[in-house]
C-alpha positions as CSV (number, residue, x, y, z in Angstrom):
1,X,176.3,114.5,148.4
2,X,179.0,116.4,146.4
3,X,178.5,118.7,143.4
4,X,179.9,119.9,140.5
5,X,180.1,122.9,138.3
6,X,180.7,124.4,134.9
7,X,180.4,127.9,133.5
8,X,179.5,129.5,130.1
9,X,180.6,132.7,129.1
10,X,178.7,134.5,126.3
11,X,181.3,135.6,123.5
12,X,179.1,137.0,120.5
13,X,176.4,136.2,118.7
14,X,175.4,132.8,119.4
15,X,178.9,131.7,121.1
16,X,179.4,130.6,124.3
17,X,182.7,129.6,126.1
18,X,182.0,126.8,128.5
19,X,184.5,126.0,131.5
20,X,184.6,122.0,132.1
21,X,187.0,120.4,134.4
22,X,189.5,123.2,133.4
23,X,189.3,122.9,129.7
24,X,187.2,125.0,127.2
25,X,185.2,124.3,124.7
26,X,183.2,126.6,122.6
27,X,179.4,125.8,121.8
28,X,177.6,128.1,118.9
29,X,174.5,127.9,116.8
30,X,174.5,127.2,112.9
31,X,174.5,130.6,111.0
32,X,171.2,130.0,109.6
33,X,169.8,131.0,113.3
34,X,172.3,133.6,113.7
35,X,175.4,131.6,115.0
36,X,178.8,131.2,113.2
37,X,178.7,127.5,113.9
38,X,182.0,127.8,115.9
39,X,181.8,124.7,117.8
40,X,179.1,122.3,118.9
41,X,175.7,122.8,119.4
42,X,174.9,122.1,123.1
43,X,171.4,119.3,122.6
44,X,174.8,116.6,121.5
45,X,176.7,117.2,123.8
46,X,174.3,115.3,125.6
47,X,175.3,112.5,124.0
48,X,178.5,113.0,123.8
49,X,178.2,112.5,127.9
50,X,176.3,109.3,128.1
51,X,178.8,108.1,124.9
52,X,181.9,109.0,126.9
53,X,180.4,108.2,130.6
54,X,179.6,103.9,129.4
55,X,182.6,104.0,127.2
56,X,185.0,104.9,130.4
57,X,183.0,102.1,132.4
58,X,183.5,99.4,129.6
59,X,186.9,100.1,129.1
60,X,187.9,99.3,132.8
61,X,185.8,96.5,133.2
62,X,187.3,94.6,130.2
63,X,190.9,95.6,131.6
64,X,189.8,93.9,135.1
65,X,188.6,91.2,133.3
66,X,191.5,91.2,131.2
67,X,189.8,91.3,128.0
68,X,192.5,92.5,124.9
69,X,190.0,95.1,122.8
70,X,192.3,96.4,119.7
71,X,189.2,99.2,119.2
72,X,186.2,100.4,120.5
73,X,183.9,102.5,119.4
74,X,180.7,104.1,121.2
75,X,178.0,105.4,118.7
76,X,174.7,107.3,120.3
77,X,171.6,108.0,118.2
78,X,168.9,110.2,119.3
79,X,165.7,110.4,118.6
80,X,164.5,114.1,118.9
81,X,160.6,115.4,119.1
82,X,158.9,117.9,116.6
83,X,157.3,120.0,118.9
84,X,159.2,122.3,121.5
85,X,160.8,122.0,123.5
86,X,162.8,119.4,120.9
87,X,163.2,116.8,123.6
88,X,165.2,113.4,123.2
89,X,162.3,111.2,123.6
90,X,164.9,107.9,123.1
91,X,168.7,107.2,123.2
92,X,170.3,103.9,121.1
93,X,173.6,103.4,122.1
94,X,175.8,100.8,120.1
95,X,179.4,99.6,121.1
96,X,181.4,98.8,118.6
97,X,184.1,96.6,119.4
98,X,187.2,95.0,117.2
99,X,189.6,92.6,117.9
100,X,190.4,88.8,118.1
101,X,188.7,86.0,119.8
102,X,186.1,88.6,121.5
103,X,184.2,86.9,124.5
104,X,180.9,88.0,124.0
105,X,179.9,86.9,127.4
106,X,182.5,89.4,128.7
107,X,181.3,92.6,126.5
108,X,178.1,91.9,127.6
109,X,178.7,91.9,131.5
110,X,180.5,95.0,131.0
111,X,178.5,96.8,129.1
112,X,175.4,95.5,131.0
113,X,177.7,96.8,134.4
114,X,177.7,100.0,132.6
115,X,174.1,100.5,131.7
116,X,172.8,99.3,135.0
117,X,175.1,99.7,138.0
118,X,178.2,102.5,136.9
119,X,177.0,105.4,134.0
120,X,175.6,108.1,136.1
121,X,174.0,109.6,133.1
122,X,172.7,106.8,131.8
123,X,171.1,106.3,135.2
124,X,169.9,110.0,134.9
125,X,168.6,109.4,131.1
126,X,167.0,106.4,132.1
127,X,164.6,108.7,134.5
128,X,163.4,110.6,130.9
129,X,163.9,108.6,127.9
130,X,163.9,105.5,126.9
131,X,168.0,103.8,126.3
132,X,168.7,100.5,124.5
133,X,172.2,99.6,123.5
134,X,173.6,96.7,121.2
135,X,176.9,95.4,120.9
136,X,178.8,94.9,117.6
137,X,181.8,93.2,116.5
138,X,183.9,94.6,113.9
């Protein structure tokens, strides 16, 4: 089993530097809860992670299946609770792809590859939430 790590270091207010993978990026609160609204708020960034985790997977499966995307695009929407803690209680992800002559057959193995056998954190989401995921051609 291997791990991994990140740090956050508290700048002011409501900032926070965090330290991923030797880049930086700075997460802060909107000022109407005392933040500056510097950077991202962290309860995304969530989503950013499952957006970017299934989008890397897709991407190399339609190059080994030599599938010619001119775009693609990974949109996640979450549905948040009312009561606290504000929890994602679901996750829909759609991929959004554009090009010529699109297999669909092919998009779907990959993306089904994705949900199912590759995304770590979609495996890990899947343990909370509920996911579900469309596919669009532009």
């Amino acid at each position: 089993m291997s791990q991994q790590e990140i740090k956050i270091d508290w700048l002011e207010n409501m900032a926070f530097k965090a330290h991923v993978d030797g880049h930086e990026i700075i997460l802060d609160a909107t000022e109407a809860v005392g933040g500056e609204n510097r950077g991202p708020r962290p309860k995304p960034l969530a989503m950013v992670a499952l957006a970017g985790c299934t989008g890397m997977d897709v991407v190399s499966i339609l190059k080994k299946m030599r599938v010619n995307v001119e775009g693609f695009s990974v949109r996640v929407i979450g549905t948040i609770t009312e009561e606290h803690p504000k929890i994602y209680s679901g996750m829909h992800v759609i991929y959004e792809f554009r090009g010529r002559n699109l297999p669909m057959d092919k998009l779907e193995k990959a993306v089904q590859l994705s949900e199912e056998r590759y995304c770590g954190i979609s495996a890990t989401f899947r343990k909370a939430m509920e996911i579900s995921s469309e596919i669009r051609i532009i």
